[in-house]
C-alpha positions as CSV (number, residue, x, y, z in Angstrom):
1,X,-24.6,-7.4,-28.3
2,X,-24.3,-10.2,-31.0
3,X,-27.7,-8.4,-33.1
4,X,-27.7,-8.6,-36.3
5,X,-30.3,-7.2,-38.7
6,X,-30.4,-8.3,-42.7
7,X,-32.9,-7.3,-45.5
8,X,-33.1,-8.7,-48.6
9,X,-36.2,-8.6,-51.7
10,X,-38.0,-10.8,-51.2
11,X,-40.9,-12.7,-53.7
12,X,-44.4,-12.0,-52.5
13,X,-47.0,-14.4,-53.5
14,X,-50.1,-12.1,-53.1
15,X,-50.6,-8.7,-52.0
16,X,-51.5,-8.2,-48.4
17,X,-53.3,-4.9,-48.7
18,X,-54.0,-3.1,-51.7
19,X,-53.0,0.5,-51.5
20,X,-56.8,2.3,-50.6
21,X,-56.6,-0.2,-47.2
22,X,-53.1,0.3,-46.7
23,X,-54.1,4.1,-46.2
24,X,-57.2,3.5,-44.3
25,X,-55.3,1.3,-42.1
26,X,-52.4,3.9,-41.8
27,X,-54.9,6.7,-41.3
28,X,-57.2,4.6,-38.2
29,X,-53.7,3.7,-36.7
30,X,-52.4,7.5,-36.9
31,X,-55.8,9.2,-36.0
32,X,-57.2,7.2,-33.5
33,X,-56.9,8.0,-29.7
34,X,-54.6,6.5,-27.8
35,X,-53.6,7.2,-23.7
36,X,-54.4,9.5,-21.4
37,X,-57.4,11.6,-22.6
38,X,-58.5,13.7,-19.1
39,X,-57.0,13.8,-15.7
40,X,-59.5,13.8,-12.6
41,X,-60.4,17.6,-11.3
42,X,-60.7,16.0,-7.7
43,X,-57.4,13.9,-7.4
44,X,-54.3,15.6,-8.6
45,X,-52.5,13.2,-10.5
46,X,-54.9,10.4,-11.4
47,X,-56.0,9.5,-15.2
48,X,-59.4,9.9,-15.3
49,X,-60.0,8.9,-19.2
50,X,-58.0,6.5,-20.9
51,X,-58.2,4.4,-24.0
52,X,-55.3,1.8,-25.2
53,X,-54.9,0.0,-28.5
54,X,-54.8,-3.5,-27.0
55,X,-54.7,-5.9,-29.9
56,X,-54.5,-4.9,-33.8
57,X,-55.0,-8.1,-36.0
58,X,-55.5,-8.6,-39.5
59,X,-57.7,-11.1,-40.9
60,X,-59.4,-12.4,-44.3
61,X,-60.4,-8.9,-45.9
62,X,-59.9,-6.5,-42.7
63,X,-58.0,-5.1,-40.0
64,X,-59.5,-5.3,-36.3
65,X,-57.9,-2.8,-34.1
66,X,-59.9,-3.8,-30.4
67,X,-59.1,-0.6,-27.9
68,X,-59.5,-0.4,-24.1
69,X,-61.7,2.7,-22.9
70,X,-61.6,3.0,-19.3
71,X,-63.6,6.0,-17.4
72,X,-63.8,6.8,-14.0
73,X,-66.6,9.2,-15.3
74,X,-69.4,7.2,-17.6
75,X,-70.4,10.4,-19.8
76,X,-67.0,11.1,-20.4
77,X,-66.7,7.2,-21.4
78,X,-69.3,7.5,-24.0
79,X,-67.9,10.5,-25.5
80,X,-64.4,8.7,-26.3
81,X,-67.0,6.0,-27.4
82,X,-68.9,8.6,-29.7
83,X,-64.9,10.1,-31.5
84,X,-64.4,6.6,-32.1
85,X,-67.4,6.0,-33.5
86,X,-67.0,9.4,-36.0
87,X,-63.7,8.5,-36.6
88,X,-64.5,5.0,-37.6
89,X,-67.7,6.0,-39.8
90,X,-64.8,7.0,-42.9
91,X,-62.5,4.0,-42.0
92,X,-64.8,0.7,-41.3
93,X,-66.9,-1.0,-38.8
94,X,-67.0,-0.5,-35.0
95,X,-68.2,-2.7,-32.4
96,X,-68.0,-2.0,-28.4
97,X,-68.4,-5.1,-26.6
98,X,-66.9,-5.7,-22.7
99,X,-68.0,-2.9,-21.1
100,X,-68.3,-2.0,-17.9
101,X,-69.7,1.6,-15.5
102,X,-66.9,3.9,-14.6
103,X,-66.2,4.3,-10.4
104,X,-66.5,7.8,-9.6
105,X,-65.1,9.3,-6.6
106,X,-67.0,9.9,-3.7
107,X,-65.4,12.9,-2.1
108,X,-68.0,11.9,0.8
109,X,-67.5,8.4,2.1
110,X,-68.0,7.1,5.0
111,X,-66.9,3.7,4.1
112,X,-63.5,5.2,3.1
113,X,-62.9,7.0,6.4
114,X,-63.7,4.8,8.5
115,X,-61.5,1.9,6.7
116,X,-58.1,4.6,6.3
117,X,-58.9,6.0,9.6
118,X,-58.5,2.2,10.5
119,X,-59.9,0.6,13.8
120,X,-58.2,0.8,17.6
121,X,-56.2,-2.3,18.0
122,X,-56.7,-4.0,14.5
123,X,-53.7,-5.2,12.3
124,X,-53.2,-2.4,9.7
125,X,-52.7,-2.7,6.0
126,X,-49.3,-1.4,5.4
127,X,-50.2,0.3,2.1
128,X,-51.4,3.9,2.4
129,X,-54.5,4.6,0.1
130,X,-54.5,6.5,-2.6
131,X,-56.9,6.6,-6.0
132,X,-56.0,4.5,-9.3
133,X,-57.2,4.7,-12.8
134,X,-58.1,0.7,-13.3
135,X,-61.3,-1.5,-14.5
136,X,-62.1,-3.2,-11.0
137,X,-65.7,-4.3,-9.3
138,X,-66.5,-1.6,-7.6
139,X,-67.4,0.3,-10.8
140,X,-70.0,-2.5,-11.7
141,X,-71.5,-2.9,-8.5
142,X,-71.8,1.0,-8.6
143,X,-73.2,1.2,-12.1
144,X,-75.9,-1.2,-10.8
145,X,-76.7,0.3,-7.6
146,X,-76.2,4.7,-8.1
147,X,-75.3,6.3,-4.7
148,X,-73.5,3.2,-3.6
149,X,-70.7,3.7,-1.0
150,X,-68.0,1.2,-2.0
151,X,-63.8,0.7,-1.8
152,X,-61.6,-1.8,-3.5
153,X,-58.8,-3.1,-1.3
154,X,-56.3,-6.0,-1.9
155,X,-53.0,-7.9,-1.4
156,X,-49.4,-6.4,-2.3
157,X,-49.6,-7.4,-6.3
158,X,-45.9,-6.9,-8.3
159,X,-45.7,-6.7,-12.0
160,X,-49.3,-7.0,-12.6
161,X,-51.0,-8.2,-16.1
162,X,-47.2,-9.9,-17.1
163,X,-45.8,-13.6,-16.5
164,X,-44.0,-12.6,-14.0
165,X,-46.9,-11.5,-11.6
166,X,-46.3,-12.3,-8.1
167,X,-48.3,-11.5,-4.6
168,X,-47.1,-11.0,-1.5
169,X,-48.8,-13.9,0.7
170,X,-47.6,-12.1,4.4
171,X,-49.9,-9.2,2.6
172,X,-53.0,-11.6,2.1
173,X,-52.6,-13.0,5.8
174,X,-52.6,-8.8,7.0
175,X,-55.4,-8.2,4.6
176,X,-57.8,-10.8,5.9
177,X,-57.2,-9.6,9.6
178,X,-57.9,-6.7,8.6
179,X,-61.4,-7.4,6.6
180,X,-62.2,-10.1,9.7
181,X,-61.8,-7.0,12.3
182,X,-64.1,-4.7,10.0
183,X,-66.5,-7.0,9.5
184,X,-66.4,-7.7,13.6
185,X,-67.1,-4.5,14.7
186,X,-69.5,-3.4,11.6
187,X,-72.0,-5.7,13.3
């Protein structure tokens, strides 16, 4: 209610793009990758592949388009990685810079079990487990050490990545039980 949208010409003192970038630019923007490339085989549901066009700036005599590729599967990360890079070779430069190993699933892990089968008379996480598609430690400390049997768990989180991000303290106070009562009887 109350919008109101005008357009009027308007003087332009230089020309932001002459017309050969303008169609590059256009051409990167519709071409390029963006989403959901490949779901997991093992998990029914899950992304296994993504990509995202995070941030598209222009500056002095270019336009940087900076992407997210995210892999639970590293070969299938450097193929994404490889289309960009044929994609890019008739539009401009590319760069890949913040990377990090995918975290594939372990169908067998014994860390897993023994954490969802939980532990006689220990104060439960309420959250069931379940897979996610997301950039989080376990995939570097598995890149670094191959066979490694490892699980990410954490706090209630709510409206992650925006201002209004929030966690659930009661769920921190469970959580660390929980890791203290593990750690007890892992001795």
């Amino acid at each position: 209610p109350g919008l109101r949208v005008e357009a009027a010409p308007c003087t332009v003192r230089e020309t932001p793009m002459d017309w050969a970038s303008t169609e590059r630019a256009v051409c990167m923007l519709t071409c390029l990758p963006n989403g959901v490339q490949a779901m997991s085989m093992e998990i029914h549901g899950l992304v296994q592949t993504s990509l995202n066009l995070g941030i598209l700036a222009t500056e002095n005599n270019l336009v940087r388009a900076s992407f997210c590729v995210r892999s639970s599967v590293d070969s299938q990360k450097e193929m994404l990685k490889a289309r960009l890079a044929c994609l890019m070779e008739q539009l401009g430069e590319l760069e890949f810079f913040g990377e990090y190993s995918g975290w594939e699933y372990l169908a067998d892990s014994p860390l897993r079990e023994r954490l969802v089968a939980g532990l006689p008379g220990a104060v439960q996480p309420r959250a069931p487990h379940r897979a996610i598609h997301a950039g989080v430690e376990c995939g570097i400390f598995a890149g670094k050490l191959p066979g490694l049997d490892c699980v990410s768990i954490g706090p209630d989180l709510f409206e992650i990545h925006t201002p209004r991000e929030r966690m659930s303290i009661s769920s921190v106070q469970r959580l660390w039980a929980f890791v203290l009562e593990v750690l007890k009887r892992s001795k």
